[in-house]
C-alpha positions in Angstrom: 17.9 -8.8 -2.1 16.3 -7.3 -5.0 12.4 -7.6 -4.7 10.2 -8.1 -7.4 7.6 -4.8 -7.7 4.2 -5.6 -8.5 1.4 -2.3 -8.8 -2.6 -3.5 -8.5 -4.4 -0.9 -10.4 -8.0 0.0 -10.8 -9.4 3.5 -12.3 -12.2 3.6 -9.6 -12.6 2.8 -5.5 -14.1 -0.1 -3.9 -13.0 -2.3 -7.2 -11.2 -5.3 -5.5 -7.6 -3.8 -5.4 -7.3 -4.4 -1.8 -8.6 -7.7 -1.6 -6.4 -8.9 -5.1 -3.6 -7.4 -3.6 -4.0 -9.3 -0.1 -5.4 -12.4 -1.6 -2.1 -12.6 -3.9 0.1 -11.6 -0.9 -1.7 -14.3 0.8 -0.9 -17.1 -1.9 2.9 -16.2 -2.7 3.2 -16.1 1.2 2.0 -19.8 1.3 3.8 -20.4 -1.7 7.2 -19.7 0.3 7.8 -16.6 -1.0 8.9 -13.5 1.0 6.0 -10.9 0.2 4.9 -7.7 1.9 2.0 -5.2 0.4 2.4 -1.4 0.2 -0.1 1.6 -0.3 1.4 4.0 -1.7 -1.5 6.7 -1.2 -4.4 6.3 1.3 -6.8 8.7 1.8 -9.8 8.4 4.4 -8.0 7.6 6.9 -5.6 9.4 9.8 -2.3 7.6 11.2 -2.9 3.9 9.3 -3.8 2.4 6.3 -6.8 0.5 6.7 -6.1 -1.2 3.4 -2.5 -2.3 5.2 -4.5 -3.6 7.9 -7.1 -5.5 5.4 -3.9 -7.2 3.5 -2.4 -8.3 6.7 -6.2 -9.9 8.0 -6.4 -11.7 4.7 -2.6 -12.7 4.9 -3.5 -14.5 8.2 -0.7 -12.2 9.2 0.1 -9.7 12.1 1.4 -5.9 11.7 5.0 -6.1 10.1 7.9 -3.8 11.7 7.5 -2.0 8.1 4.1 -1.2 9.0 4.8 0.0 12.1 7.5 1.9 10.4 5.0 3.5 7.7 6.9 2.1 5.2 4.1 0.2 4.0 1.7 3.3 3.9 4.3 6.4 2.9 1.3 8.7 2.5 -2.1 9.3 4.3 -4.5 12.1 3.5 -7.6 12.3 5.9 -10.6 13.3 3.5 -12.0 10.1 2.0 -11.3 10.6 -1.7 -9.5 10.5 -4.9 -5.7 11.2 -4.1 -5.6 15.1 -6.0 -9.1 16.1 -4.1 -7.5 14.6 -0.6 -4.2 16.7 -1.4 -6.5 20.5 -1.8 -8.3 19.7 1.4 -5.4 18.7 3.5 -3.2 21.4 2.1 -0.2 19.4 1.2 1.2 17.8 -1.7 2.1 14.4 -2.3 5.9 13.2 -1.6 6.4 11.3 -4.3 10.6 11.0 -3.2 9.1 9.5 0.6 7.1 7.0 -1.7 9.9 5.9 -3.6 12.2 5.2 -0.8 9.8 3.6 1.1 9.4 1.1 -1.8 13.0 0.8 -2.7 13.7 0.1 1.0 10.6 -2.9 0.8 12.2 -4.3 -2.7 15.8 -4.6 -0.8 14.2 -6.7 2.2 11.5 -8.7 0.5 11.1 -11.2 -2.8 7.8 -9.2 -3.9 6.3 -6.0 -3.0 2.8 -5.9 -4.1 1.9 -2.0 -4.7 -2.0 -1.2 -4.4 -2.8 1.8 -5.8 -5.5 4.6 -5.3 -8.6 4.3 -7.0 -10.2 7.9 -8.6 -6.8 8.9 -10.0 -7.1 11.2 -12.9 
């Protein structure tokens, strides 16, 4: 399977692109399609994505081995804020290779991969 990639942008936080991108997961899921979300970068939080977890609670769905996996959330900074500020105060870079495989591996075992992006990117 070759998914379909989808990336749900915004230039700012707390716009809506965790709730667009669950709410569209949501209606392609009912739809009969084969649809998981994925953020890429999430910042603010320690082990999990709590914007995974929001997708799944609007889905009406329960953790997916992928999430459990981290494929769904390839990179977590702790400090709650844009992506390149998160990076300087946890003192690492972004893997941008993990990212991609992550999503690559998604693409081959779903129709659509909705991507959500991190707000404050510069």
């Amino acid at each position: 399977m070759s998914g379909q990639i989808y990336f749900v942008s915004g230039i700012d936080t707390e716009i809506g692109k965790t709730y667009a991108t669950g709410f569209l997961a949501k209606l392609w899921t009912e739809q009969g399609k084969k649809v998981i979300t994925q953020k890429l970068i999430q910042t603010g939080n320690a082990d999990i994505s709590e914007d995974i977890e929001k997708h799944r609670e609007i889905m009406g769905q329960g953790w997916f081995q992928e999430d459990h996996d981290k494929l769904t959330m390839p990179e977590i900074f702790s400090y709650p804020a844009s992506p390149h500020l998160a990076t300087r105060l946890d003192n690492r870079e972004i893997d941008f290779q993990k990212i991609e495989d992550a999503t690559k591996i998604l693409a081959e075992r779903f129709e659509i991969v909705l991507l959500e992006g991190a707000g404050g990117l510069m």
